[in-house]
N, C-alpha and C positions, 0 to 999 in steps of 0.2 A: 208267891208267883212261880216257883219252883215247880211244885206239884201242880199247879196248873198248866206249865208248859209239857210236862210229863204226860196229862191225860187228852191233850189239846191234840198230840200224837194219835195214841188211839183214838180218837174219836176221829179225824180226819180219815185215817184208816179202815175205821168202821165204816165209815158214810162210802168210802170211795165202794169199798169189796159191795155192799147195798148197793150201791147206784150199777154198780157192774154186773150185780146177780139180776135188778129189776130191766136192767136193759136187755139185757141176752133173753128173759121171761116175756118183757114186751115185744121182742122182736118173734120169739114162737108164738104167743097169741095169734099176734096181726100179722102170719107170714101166710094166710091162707086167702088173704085180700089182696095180695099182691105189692103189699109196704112194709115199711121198717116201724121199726118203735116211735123213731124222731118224726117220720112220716106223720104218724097217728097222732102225735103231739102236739103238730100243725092242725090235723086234719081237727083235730080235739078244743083245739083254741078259735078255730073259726067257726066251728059250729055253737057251742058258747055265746062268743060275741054276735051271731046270723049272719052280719058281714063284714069283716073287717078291712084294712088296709096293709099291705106288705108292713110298711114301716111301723105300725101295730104289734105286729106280732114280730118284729125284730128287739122292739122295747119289753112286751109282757113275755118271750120264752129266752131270753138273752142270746139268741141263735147269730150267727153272722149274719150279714144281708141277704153273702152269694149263697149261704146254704139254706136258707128260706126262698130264695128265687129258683135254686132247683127243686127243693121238694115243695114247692107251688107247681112245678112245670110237671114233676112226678103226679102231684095230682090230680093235675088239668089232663095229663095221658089218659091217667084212667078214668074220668070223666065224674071224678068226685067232687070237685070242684071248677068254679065258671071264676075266669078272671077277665075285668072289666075296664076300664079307664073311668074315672071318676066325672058327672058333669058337668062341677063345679071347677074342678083344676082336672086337666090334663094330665097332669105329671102322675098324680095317684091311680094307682093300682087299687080295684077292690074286688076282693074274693070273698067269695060265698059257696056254701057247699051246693052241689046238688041233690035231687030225690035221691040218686043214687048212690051220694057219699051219706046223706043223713041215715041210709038202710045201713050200709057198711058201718058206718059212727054206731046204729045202736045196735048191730049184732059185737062189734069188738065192745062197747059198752058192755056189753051180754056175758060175756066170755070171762073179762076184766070182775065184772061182778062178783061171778061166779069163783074163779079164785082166788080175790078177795074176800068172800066169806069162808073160806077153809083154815086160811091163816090167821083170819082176825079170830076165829075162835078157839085158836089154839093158847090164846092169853087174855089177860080178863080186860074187861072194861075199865078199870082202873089206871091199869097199866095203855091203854090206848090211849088216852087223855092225858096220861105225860108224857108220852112219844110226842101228839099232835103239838101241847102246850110247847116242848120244849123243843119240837121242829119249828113252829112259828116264830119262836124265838131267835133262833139260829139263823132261819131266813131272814128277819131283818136285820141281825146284824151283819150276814153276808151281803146284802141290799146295802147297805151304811158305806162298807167296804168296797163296793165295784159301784160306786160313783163316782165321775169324771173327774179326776184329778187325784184319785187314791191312786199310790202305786200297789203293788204286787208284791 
């Protein structure tokens, strides 16, 4: 258990410096459409689903509320997205992209592609399938752990 809590270090470490180079990288992509990375990540999740609801995408991206209801409100500025009231209940919110977000969604698709084929061939197909395998993994045990009543 020793040596696991030793590399449990690094690896957290690892993931955060990633998550902090793919963010800073997401945000230069998609900073020519007038959004941020986490922007795009919404905008990404609703086009996906065609239309979801706020509280939807607070469950599938683990975002807070209030920062999904602002970057819904960022997106409705720029006319990427249409938000509606639901006509079944009232209370739901449902968003859907517009022609104009779905242009924007697949030139950042476009982009996103494109730098992703640079890097992924910088190592082999082998090695891709135990990153994916052993992300999948991870995520669900990170999923196991931020369920309602796990502490921190």
């Amino acid at each position: 258990m020793v040596a696991m809590n030793k590399y449990s270090s690094v690896l957290v470490k690892n993931f955060l410096i990633i998550g902090a180079c793919l963010h800073r990288l997401g945000d230069k992509i998609v900073s020519e459409f007038s959004i941020n990375q986490q922007q795009f990540v919404v905008l990404n999740e609703i086009q996906r689903a065609g239309e979801t609801c706020q509280k939807n995408l607070v469950g599938s991206l683990l975002y807070e509320k209030s920062n999904i209801s602002k970057i819904i409100s960022k997106l409705q500025s720029l006319g990427y997205v249409t938000v509606t009231r639901s006509a079944t209940d009232t209370r739901v919110t449902i968003v859907k992209t517009t022609e104009l977000g779905e242009n924007i969604w697949a030139k950042c698709m476009a982009k996103f592609y494109s730098w992703n084929q640079e890097w992924v061939n910088s190592i082999t197909q082998e090695d891709v399938m135990l990153i994916i395998n052993a992300q999948e993994r991870l995520m669900d045990a990170l999923q196991k752990n931020n369920e309602p009543g796990t502490e921190v």
